[in-house]
N, C-alpha and C positions, 0 to 999 in steps of 0.2 A: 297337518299343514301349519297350525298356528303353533305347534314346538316348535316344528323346522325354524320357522320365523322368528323364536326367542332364543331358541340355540346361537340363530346365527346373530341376533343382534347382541344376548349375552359374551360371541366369539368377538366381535366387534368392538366391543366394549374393553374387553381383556385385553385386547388386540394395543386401544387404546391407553391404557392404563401404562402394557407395557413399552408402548412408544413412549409415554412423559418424563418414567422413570430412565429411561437408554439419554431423553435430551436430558435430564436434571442432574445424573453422571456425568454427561459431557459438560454441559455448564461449572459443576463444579469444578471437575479436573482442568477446564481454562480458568474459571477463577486461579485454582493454584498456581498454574503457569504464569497468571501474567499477574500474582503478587509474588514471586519467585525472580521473575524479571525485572521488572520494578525496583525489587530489593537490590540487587544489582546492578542497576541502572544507579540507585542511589549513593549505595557504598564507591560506586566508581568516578563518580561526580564529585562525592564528599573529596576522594581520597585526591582527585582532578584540584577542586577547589582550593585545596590544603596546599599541595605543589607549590602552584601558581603562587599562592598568596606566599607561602616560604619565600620561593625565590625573590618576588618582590622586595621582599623586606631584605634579602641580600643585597640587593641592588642599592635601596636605600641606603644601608650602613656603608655599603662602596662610595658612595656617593655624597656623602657625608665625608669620609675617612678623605676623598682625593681633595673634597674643598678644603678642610684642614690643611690638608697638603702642600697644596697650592697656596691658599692663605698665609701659614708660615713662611715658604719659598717666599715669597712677595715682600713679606713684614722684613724676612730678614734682609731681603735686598733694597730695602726700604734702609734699612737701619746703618748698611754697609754704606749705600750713595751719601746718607745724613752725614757720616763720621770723616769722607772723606771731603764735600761739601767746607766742613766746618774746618778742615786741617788747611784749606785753600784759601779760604776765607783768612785764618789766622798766620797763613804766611805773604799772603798782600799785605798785612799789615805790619809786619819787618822793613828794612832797611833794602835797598834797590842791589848790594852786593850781597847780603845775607838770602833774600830771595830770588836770584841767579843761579843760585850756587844749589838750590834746593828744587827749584824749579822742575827739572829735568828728570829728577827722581820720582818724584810726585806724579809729574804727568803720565811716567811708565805704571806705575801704581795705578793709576784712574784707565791707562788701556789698557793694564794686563785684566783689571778686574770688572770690565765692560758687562754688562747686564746681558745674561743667558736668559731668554726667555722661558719658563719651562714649561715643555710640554700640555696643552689647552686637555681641558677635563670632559670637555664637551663632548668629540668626535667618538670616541669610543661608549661612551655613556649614551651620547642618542642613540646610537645604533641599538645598544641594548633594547632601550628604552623603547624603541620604535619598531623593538623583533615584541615586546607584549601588546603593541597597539594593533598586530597584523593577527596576535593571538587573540586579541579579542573581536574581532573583527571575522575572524575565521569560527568563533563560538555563535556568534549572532547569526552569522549565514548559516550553519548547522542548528543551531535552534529554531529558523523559520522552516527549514525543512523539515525539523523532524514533528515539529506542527504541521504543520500541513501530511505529513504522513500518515498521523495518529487522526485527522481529522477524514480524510479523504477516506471515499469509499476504498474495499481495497482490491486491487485485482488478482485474480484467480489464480495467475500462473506466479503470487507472491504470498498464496495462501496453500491450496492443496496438490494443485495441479496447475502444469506449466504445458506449452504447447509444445515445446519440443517432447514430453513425455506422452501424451495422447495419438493415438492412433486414431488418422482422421479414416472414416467409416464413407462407404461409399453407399449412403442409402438408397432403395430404390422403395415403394410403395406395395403389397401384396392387395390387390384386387381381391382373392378371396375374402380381407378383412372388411373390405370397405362397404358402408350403406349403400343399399341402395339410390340412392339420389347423387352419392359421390361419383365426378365424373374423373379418371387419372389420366393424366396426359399418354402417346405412345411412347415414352419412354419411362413412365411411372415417374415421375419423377416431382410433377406437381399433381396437386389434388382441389378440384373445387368443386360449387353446390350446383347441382342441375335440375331445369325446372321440371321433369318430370323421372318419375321411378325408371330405372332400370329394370328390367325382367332376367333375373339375377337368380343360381340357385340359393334356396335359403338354409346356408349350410350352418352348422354349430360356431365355424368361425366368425362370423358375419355381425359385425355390428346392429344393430336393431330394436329401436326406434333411434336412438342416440348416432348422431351423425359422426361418424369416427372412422379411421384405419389407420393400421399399423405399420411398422416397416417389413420388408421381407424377412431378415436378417436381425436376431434375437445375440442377446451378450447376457455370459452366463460369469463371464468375470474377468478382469481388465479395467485401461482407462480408455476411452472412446468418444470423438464428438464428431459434430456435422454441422455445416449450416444450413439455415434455410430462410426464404425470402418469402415475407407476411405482406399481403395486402385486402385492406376495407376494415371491418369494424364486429366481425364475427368469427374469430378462429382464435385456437390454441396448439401450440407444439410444447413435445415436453416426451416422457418415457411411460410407459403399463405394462407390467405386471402379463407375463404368458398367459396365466390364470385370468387375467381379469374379465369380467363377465361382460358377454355380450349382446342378452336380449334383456328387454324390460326397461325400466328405468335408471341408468347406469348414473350413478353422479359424477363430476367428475374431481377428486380428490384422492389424497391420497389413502382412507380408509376400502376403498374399493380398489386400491393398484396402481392410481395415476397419479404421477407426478409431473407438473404441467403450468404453464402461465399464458396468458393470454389476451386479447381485446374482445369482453363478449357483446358490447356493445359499443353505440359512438362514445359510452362518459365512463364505461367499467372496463381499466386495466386491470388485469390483477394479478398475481399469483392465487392458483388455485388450491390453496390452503384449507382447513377448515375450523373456523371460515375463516370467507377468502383474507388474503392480503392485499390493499390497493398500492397500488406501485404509482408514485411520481408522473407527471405530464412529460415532465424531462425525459424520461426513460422508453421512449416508444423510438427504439430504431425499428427500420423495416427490415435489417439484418442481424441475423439471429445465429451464435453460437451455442449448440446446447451440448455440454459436457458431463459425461458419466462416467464417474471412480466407485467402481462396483463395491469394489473391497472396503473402501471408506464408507459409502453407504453415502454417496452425495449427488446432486443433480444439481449442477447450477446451469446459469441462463449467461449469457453475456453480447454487449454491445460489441460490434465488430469495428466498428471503427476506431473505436479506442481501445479496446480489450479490457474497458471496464464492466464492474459484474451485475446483472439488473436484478438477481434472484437466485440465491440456492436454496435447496433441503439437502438435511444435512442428517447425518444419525439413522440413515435409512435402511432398515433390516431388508435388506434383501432377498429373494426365495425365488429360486428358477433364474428361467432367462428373462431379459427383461428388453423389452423392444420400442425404438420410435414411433410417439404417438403424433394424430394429427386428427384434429376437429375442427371440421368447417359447416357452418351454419346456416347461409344466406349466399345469394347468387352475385352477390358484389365483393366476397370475398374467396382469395385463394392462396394456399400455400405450397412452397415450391423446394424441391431439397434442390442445393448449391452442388454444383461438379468438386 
């Protein structure tokens, strides 16, 4: 008996060992990913920044070249009004029959060559000007975003799984799984604690002492979720393992088959990790998304009202089918699967 007992816990162990190495693979192969991204996130920003900054300095030398421009056009009509100025000036000061006689010529000179205003440097150049203030402008709001996206938790259906690809499961409750003291609604659909035992047979499937049941309907591979509705300060929902064991002392983690989160008391949220994970005060909706990507090897948890995620495992080697779990502990708490 005391082999059995090291067998199993040396199986355990292995078990172990080979779980850290499946997460320390995946770990790295995101490291590569997102220094791969990164890297191109970078080069494409540099090559962004370069752009921009080019054109600028076009605009500049435009802008420069039109003041020139414009500066000459001015000087010279500056210099044209002085010359003729001075020719007017110098024929007042003639003889009343010599400046009569010249008068008339002059004057057609001073209207033929009346001052063209040319064309203002302004109008075209702000526009320009005012198409990189909208560019910078449209960077800054893209930059708060894409903070705020790097920062935000992230949701599920922008990570592995989307809800248009899951097939929503129509859980019902098996009665033969359930403890004794679990009472299930008639239509199996909720399960809570009851003050005295049921006279139940005590079959191999049967939970026992560990107050727990399973769903009817087992997945052996697909993606698939369900909701369900938590209420009080003693339950967990989550998925276990066909295999996982159900007399004796069962804990519940995922070294035994279950993958699962929960309130196991009024102050311990947690994911049931080992050991556990405590999840945030923020994180306690009473609506519960639990979603299963067999092939990925994932279990997350998600907030229904936002669709943001409260908890996944992820890396999860798989074996058999694997079915909706539920653990209720105390006669003020009860959970309920969603239509």
């Amino acid at each position: 008996m005391l082999k059995k007992e090291m067998e199993g816990i040396a199986a355990l162990k292995l078990n172990g060992e080979i779980t850290s190495q499946e997460l320390l693979q995946q770990t790295e192969s995101e490291r590569k990913k997102i220094l791969s991204e990164f890297e191109k996130l970078h080069m494409f920003l540099e090559e962004k920044e370069l752009l921009l900054l080019a054109q600028l300095e076009v605009l500049d030398k435009e802008i420069l070249k039109r003041q020139d421009e414009y500066a000459a056009r001015l000087t010279q009509e500056i210099s044209h009004l002085g010359t003729l100025i001075s020719e007017i000036e110098g024929k007042c000061r003639q003889p009343a029959s010599e400046f009569l006689q010249d008068i008339r010529s002059t004057l057609s000179r001073c209207e033929t060559g009346k001052f063209q205003h040319p064309a203002s440097l302004s109008l075209d150049l702000k526009r320009r000007v005012k198409e990189f203030s909208q560019k910078h402008t449209f960077l800054e709001h893209a930059l708060t975003k894409f903070k705020e996206t790097l920062s935000s938790e992230p949701k599920l259906d922008k990570v592995t799984l989307s809800g248009k690809q899951l097939d929503k499961a129509n859980v019902t409750l098996d009665p033969d799984t359930a403890h004794p003291h679990l009472i299930l609604s008639e239509d199996r659909k909720s399960v809570r604690w009851g003050p005295a035992q049921r006279d139940v047979p005590n079959n191999f499937r049967r939970f026992d002492p560990v107050p727990c049941v399973l769903g009817c309907e087992g997945f052996a591979s697909g993606r698939h979720c369900w909701e369900v509705e938590v209420d009080g300060s003693s339950w967990a929902v989550g998925v276990a393992r066909e295999s996982v064991r159900r007399k004796g002392g069962v804990s519940l983690e995922p070294e035994e088959g279950i993958w699962a989160m929960g309130q196991l008391n009024p102050i311990q949220y947690v994911a049931l990790t080992s050991p556990w994970t405590s999840l945030p005060p923020d994180r306690r909706p009473r609506k519960i998304r639990v979603a299963l990507d067999y092939e990925r090897g994932q279990v997350a948890f998600l907030n229904t009202e936002n669709n943001t995620q409260i908890f996944a495992f992820t890396a999860v080697a798989f074996a058999g089918r694997i079915f909706p779990f539920c653990w209720v502990a105390d006669k003020n708490s009860q959970v309920r699967m969603c239509h």
